[in-house]
C-alpha positions as CSV (number, residue, x, y, z in Angstrom):
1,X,57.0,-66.7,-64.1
2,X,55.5,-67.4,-61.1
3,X,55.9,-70.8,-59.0
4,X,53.7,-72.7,-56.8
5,X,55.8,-74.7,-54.9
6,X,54.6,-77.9,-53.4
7,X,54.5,-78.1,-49.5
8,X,56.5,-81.2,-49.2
9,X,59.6,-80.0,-52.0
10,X,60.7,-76.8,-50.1
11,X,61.0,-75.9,-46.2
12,X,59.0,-73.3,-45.4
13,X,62.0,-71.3,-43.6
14,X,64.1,-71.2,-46.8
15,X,60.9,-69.4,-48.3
16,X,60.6,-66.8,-46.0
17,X,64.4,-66.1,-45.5
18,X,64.5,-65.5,-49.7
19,X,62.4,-61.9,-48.4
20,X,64.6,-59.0,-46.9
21,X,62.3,-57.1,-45.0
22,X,64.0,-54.0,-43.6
23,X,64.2,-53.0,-40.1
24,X,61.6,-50.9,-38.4
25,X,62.2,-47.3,-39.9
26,X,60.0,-44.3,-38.5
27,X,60.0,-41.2,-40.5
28,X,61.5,-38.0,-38.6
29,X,58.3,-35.7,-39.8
30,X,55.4,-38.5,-38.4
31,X,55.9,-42.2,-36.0
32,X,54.6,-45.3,-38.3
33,X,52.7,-47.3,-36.5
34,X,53.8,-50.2,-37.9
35,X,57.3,-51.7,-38.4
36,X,57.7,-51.8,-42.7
37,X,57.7,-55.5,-42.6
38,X,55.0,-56.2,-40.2
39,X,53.2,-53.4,-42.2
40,X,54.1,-55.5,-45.9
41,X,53.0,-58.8,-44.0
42,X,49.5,-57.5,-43.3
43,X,48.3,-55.9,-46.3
44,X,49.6,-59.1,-48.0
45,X,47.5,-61.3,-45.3
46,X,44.7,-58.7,-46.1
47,X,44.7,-59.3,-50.2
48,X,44.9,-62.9,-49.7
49,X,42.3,-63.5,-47.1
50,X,39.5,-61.7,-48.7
51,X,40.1,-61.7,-52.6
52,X,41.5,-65.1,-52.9
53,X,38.4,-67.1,-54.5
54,X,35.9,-67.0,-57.5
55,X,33.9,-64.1,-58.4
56,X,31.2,-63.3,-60.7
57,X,30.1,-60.0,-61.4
58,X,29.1,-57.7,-64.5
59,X,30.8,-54.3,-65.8
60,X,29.4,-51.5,-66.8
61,X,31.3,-48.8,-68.8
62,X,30.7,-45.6,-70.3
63,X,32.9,-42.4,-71.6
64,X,33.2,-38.4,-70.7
65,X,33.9,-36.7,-73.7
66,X,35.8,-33.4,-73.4
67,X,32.3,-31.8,-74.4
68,X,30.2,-31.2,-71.5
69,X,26.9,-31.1,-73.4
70,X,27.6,-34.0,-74.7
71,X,27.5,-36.1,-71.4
72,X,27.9,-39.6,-70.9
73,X,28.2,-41.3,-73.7
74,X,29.2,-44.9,-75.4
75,X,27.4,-46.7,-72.1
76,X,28.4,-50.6,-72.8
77,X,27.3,-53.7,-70.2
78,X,29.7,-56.2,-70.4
79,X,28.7,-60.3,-70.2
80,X,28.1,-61.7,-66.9
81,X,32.0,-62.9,-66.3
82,X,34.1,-65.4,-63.5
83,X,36.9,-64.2,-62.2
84,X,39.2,-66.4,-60.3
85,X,42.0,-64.3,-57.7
86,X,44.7,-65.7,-56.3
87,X,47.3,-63.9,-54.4
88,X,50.8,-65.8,-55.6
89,X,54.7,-65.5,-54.9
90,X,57.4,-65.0,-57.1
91,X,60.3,-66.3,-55.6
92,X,62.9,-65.3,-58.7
93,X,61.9,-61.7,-58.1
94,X,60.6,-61.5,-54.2
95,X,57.9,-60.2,-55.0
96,X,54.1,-61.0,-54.4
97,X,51.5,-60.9,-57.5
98,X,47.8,-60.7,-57.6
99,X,47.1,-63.5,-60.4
100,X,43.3,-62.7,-62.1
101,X,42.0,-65.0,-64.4
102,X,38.3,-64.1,-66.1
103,X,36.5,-65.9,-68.2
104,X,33.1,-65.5,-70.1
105,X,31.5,-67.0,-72.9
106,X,34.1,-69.2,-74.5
107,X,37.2,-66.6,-73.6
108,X,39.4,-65.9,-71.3
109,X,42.0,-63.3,-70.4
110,X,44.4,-62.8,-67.7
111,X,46.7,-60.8,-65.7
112,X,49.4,-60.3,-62.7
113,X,49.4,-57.2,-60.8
114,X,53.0,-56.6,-59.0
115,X,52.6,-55.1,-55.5
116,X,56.0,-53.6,-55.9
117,X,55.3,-52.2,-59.7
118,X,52.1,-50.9,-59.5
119,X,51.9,-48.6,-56.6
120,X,49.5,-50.5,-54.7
121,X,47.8,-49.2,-51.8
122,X,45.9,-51.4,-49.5
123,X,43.7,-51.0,-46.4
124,X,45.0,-53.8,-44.6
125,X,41.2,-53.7,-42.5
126,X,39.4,-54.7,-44.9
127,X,41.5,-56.0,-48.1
128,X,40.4,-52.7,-50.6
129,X,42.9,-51.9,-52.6
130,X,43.8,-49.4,-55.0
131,X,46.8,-49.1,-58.0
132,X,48.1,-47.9,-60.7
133,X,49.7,-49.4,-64.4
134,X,51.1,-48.2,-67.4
135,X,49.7,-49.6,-70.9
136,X,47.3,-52.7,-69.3
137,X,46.2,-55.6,-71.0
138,X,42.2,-55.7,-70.4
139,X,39.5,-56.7,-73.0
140,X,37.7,-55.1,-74.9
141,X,34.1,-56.9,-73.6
142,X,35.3,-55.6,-70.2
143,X,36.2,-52.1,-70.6
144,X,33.5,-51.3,-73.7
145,X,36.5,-50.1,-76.4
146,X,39.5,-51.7,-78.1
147,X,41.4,-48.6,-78.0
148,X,44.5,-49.4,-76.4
149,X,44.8,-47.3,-73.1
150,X,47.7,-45.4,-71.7
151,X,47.1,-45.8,-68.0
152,X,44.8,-47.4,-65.9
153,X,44.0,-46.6,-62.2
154,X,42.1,-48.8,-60.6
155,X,40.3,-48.6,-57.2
156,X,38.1,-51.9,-55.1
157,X,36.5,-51.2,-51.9
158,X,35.2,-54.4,-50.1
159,X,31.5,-54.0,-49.1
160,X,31.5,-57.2,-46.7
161,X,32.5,-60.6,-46.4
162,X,31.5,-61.8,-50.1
163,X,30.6,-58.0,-52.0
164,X,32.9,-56.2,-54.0
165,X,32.9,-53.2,-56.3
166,X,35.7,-52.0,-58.7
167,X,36.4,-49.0,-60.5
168,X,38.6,-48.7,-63.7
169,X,39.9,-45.8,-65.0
170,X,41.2,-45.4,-68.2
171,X,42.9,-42.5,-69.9
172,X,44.5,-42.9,-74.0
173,X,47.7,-41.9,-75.7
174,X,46.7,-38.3,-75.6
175,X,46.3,-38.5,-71.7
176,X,42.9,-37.4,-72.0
177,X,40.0,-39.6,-69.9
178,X,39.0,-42.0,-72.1
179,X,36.8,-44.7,-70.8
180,X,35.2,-45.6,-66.8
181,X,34.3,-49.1,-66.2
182,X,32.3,-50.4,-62.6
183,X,32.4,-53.7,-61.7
184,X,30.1,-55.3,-59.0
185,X,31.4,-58.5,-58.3
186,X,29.8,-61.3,-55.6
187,X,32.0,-64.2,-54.2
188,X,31.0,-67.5,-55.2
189,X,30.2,-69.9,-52.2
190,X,33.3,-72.7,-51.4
191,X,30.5,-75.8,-51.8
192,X,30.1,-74.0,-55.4
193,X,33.5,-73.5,-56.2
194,X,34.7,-77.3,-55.4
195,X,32.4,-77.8,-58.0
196,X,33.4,-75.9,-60.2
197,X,37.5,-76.4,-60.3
198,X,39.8,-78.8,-59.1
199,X,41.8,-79.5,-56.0
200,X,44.9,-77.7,-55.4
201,X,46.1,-79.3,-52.2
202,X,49.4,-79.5,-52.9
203,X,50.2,-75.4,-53.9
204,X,51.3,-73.0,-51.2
205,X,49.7,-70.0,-51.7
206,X,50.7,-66.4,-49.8
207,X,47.9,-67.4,-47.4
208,X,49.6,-70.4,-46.3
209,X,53.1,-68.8,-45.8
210,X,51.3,-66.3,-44.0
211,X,49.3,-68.5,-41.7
212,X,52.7,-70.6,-40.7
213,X,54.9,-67.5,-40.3
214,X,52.1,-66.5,-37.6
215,X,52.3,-69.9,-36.1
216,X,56.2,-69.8,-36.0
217,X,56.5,-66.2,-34.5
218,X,53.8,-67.4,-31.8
219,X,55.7,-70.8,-31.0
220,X,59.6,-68.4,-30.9
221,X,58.4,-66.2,-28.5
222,X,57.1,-68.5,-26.1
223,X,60.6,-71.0,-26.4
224,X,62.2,-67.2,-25.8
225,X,59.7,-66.1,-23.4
226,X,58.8,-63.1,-25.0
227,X,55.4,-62.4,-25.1
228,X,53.4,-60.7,-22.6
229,X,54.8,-60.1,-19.1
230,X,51.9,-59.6,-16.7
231,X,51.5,-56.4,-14.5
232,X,53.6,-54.3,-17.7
233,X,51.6,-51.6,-18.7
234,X,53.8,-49.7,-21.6
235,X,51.7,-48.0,-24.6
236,X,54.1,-46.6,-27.0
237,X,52.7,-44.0,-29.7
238,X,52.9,-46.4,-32.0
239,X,50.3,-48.8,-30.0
240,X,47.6,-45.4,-29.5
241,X,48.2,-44.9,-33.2
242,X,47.1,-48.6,-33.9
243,X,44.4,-48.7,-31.1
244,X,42.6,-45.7,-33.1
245,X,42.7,-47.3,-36.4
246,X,41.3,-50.5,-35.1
247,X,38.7,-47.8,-33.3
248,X,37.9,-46.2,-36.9
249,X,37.2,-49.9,-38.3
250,X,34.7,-50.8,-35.3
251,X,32.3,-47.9,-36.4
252,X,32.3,-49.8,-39.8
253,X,31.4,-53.3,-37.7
254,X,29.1,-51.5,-35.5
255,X,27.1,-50.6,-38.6
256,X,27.4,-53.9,-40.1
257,X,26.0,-55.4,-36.6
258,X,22.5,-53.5,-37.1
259,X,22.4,-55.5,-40.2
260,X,24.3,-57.1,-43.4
261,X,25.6,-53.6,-45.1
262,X,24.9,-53.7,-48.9
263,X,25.3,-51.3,-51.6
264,X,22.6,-48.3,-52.0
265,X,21.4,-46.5,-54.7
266,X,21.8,-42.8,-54.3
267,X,20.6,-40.3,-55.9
268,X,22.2,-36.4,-56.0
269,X,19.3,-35.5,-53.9
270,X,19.9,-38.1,-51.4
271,X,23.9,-37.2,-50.8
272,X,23.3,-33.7,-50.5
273,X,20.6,-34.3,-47.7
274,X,22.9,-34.1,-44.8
275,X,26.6,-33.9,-43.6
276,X,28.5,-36.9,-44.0
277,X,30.6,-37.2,-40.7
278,X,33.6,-39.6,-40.9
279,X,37.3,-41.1,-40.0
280,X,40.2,-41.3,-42.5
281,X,43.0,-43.8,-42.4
282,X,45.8,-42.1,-44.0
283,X,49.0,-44.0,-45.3
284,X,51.7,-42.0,-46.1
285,X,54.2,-42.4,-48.6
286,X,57.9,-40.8,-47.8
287,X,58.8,-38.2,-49.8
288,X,61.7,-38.6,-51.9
289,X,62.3,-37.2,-55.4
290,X,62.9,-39.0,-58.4
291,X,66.3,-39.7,-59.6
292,X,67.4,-39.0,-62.7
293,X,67.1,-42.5,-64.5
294,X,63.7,-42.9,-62.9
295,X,62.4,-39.7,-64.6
296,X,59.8,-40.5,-67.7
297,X,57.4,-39.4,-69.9
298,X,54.2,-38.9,-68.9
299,X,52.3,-40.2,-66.0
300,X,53.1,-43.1,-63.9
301,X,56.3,-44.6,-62.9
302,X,59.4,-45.3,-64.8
303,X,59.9,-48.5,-66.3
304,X,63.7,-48.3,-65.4
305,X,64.3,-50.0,-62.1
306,X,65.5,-47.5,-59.6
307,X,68.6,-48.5,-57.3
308,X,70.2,-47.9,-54.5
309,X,68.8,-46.6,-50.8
310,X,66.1,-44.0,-52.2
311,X,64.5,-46.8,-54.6
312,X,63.9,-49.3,-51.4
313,X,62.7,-46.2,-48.8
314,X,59.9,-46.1,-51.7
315,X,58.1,-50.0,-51.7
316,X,54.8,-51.5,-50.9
317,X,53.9,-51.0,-47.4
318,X,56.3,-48.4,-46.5
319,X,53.5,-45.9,-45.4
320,X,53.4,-44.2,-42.0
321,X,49.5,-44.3,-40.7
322,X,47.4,-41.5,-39.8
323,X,43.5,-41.3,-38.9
324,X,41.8,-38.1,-38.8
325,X,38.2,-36.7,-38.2
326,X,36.6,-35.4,-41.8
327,X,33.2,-34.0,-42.4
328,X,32.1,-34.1,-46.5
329,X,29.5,-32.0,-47.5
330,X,27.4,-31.8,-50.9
331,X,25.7,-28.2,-51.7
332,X,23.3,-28.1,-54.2
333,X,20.4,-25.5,-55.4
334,X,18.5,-28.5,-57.2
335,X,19.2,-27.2,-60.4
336,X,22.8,-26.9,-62.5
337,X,24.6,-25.5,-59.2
338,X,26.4,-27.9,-56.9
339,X,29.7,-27.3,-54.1
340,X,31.8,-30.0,-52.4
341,X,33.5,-29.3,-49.7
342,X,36.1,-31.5,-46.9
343,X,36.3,-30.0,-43.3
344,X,39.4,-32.2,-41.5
345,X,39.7,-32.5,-38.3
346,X,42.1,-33.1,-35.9
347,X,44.7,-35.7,-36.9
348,X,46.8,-38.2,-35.0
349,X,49.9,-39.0,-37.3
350,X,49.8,-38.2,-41.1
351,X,47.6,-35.9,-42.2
352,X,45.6,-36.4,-45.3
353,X,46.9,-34.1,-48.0
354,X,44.2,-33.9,-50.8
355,X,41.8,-31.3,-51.8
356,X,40.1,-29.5,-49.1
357,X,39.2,-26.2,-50.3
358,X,35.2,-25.7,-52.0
359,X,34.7,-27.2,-55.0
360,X,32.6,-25.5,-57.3
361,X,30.8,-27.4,-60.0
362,X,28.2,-27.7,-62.9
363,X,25.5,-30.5,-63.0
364,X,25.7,-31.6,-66.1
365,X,23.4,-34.8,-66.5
366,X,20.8,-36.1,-63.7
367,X,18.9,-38.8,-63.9
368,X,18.5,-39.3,-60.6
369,X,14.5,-39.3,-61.0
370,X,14.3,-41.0,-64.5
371,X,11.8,-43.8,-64.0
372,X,12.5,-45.0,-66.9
373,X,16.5,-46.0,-65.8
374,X,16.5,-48.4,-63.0
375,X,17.8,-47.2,-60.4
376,X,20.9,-49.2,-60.8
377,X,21.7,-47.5,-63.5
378,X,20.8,-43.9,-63.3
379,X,24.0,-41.8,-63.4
380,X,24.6,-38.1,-62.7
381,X,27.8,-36.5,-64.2
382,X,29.3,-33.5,-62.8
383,X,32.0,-31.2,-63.9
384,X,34.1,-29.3,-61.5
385,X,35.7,-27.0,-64.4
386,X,37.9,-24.8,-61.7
387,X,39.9,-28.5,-60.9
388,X,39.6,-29.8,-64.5
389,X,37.9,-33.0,-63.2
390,X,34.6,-34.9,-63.1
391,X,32.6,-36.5,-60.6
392,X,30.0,-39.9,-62.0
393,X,27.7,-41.5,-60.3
394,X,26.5,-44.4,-61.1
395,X,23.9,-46.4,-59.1
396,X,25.5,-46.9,-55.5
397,X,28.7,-46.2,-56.7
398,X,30.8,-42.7,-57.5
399,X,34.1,-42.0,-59.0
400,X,36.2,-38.4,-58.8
401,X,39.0,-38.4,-61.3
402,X,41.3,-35.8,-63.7
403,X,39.8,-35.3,-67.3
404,X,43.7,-34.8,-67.8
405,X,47.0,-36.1,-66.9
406,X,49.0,-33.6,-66.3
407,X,52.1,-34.7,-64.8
408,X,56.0,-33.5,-66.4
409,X,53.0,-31.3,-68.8
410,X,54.6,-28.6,-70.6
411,X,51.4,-27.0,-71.8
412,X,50.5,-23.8,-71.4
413,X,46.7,-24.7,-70.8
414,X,47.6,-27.5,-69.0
415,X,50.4,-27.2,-66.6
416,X,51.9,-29.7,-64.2
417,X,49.9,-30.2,-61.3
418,X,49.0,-32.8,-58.8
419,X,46.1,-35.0,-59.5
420,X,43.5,-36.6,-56.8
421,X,41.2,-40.3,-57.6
422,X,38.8,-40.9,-55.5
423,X,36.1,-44.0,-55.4
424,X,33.2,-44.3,-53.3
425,X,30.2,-46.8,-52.8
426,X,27.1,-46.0,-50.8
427,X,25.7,-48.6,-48.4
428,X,22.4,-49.3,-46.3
429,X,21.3,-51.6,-43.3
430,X,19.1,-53.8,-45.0
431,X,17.5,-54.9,-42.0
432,X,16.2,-51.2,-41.4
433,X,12.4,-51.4,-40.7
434,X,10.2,-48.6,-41.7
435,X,8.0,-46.6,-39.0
436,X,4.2,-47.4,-39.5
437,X,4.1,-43.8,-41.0
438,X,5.8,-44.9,-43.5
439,X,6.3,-48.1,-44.3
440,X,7.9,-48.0,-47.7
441,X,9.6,-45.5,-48.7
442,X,10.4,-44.5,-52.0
443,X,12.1,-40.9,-52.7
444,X,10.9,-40.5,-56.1
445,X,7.1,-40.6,-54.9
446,X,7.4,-39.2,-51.4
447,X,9.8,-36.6,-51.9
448,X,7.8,-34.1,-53.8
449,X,4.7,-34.3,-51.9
450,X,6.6,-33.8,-48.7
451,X,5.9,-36.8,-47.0
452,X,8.9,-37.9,-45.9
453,X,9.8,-39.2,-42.3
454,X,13.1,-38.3,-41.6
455,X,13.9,-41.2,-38.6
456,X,12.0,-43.3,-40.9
457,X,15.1,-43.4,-43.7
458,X,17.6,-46.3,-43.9
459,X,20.9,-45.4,-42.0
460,X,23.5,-44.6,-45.5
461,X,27.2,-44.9,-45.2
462,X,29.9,-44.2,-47.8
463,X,33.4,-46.4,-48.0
464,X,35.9,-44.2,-49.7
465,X,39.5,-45.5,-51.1
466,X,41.4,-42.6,-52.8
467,X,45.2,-41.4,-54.2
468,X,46.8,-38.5,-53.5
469,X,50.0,-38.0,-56.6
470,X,52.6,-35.5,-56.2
471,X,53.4,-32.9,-59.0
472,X,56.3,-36.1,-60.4
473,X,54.0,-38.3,-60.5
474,X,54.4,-40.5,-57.2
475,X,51.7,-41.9,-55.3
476,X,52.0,-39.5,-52.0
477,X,49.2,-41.2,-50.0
478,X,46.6,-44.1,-50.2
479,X,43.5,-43.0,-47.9
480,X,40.7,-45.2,-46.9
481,X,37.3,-43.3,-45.4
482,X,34.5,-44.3,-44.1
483,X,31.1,-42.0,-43.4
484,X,27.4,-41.9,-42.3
485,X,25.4,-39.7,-43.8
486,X,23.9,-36.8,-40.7
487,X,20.6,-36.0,-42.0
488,X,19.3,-32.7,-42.0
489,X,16.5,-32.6,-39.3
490,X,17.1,-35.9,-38.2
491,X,16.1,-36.4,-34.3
492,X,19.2,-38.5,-32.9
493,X,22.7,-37.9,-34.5
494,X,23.7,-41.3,-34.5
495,X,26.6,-40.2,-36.6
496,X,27.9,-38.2,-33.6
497,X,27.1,-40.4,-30.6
């Protein structure tokens, strides 16, 4: 059960001494280059300062059947919902909860999301997030079926200050992909939400602890005098490590400074125009195997509580960080042939551990140039059979997944391996003004008569969140990515400046 307790009824020390953060631990293979706690403290500051609020949105979902003529099928657009998130604390179990409440028409539905139970990986930049759960609880108007589900992995990349797109996926008893759901959702304005609910002045919410903890720590070290000392000069590895990642998340505000950054419709022949050019953030998970009582059936983690010293080495924001270069690449011959292939670069700390080698694949439906479909909804679905898994897009939006989960398998055709998610959304300066030559620009018109001026385009980037699972079943690394799309025959790499 989770408490809200009034500001006045308990002092705000004995709240933070009920935590146990451990002690700065750095891994003997890579330096962290955060201490665990400090590491805990900002993803939690992250979730709560961006996702805490109302949200409205729509979900569409849809289903890839194990036939690959068949397509996409079953495609189902939910009713326009409100969701309200709220990042609480459970003091009985020291342990910090993502509370959703959604309602639309005349129902409602809820959930809590452990950060310690569900795997969750968060970009403590920018508040995306991404998980994992065993048998969820999620309507049937949301997720288009009312099949129960097995698993659910689910991915949310923040597009700016009040954008937001999800990505649920869903796969049944037989551990066979059963249902994709996207969600766009847009924050509701404070004026509107005051509106809309009542006061709650007198709950502490994680954001509060968080913003007095910061207040305490600044007020303790200047009683002890231990902030800066003027004329010092030490950088540690650590600090470099840090300084990098804050570098990697300026090229995202660098973009967003040429104008607001919102989501872009793509299209297959649109992504495979050019070489994406990028930076990963890499957090790595320790390895440690599974203990005996820990092991399960199936996919995901063990509902039996692990103990002792390997169970804790194994929590929410015990990563070590890593950035690296990374250079994506779509190949098609504009028919049923298409290749994917990750160049990495050079890498300061962890090194991202997912798929790299050429992927070959078959395009299997592209509707890229249906005028019929709005461009919002136009979807391409394409099957990488050597991988046994499937990329969709849909829109400005693009989910990799398994058709299978294959973890603790003992099938012959299917034998254990480890499994890669990966969710993307395109975006686009909406500010960008077209040359005279051109000054609208529409690729289904202008790209078959050859028209096209190349400088003239909108600038495209692509936000990435992914999970990398061992061959047990554990979440190895939570990676966060961010590109801009190199066009072929473009004058000025901006991508490379």
């Amino acid at each position: 059960m989770i408490s809200w307790p009034a500001k006045s009824c308990l002092p705000f020390f004995l709240v933070w001494e009920s935590f146990s953060f451990q002690q700065p631990q750095f891994s003997t293979r890579r330096s962290s280059a955060l201490h665990s706690g400090e590491q805990t403290m900002e993803a939690i500051q992250s979730l709560a300062e961006f996702h805490d609020g109302i949200w409205e949105g729509q979900a569409t979902s849809f289903s890839v059947t194990q036939d690959v003529a068949a397509g996409i099928v079953h495609r189902v657009t939910s009713p326009k919902y409100k969701k309200t998130v709220k990042v609480g604390v459970d003091m009985q179990k020291k342990d910090f909860k993502l509370i959703e409440t959604i309602a639309w028409e005349d129902k409602f539905s809820s959930r809590e999301i452990s950060t310690a139970n569900s795997n969750m990986d968060v970009d403590a930049i920018d508040g995306s997030y991404s998980l994992d759960m065993s048998l969820p609880s999620l309507p049937s108007e949301m997720i288009g079926t009312d099949k129960l589900p097995q698993f659910l992995v689910e991915h949310c990349i923040a597009m700016n200050d009040n954008e937001r797109a999800r990505c649920l996926v869903l796969y049944g008893m037989d551990q066979a992909l059963m249902r994709i759901v996207f969600c766009k959702e847009t924050r509701i304005k404070e004026k509107e939400q005051s509106l809309s609910s009542s006061g709650t002045g007198d709950s502490l919410t994680a954001a509060d602890l968080l913003e007095m903890q910061s207040d305490v720590d600044r007020l303790v070290d200047k009683l002890t005098g231990q902030g800066e000392t003027p004329g010092k000069n030490t950088v540690s590895p650590e600090d470099r490590l840090g300084a990098l990642q804050n570098n990697v998340s300026g090229k995202q505000d660098a973009a967003e400074g040429q104008g607001l950054l919102r989501m872009h419709n793509a299209n297959l022949f649109e992504i495979t125009s050019g070489v994406w050019l990028g930076d990963l953030i890499i957090r790595d998970l320790p390895f440690i195997p599974l203990l005996p009582n820990e092991r399960g059936q199936g996919f995901g983690a063990a509902q039996s509580k692990p103990t002792g010293k390997e169970s804790s080495e194994r929590g929410f924001g015990k990563w070590s960080i890593g950035v690296q270069k990374s250079a994506w690449r779509w190949m098609w011959n504009f028919g049923e042939e298409v290749r994917q292939i990750v160049d990495s670069g050079r890498a300061m700390g962890a090194e991202f551990a997912g798929p790299t080698d050429a992927l070959p694949g078959n395009v299997c439906v592209n509707e890229g140039f249906a005028r019929r479909i709005p461009k919002e909804g136009r979807m391409v679905y394409v099957d990488w059979s050597s991988d046994d898994s499937v990329t969709v897009l849909s829109g400005s939006m693009f989910i990799h997944v398994p058709r299978y989960l294959t973890f603790n398998s003992n099938s012959k055709t299917r034998p254990s391996k480890p499994i890669f998610t990966e969710f993307g959304v395109f975006s686009s300066n909406s500010d960008v003004v077209a040359s005279p030559k051109n000054v609208e620009i529409d690729l289904d018109k202008d790209a078959e008569g050859g028209n096209v001026d190349i400088d003239s385009l909108p600038k495209i980037a692509c936000s990435k969140i992914s999970r990398v699972y061992s061959f047990e079943g554990l979440l190895k690394q939570g990676c966060s990515a961010f590109y801009i799309l190199n066009r072929f025959g473009a004058e000025k790499d901006d991508a490379l400046a």
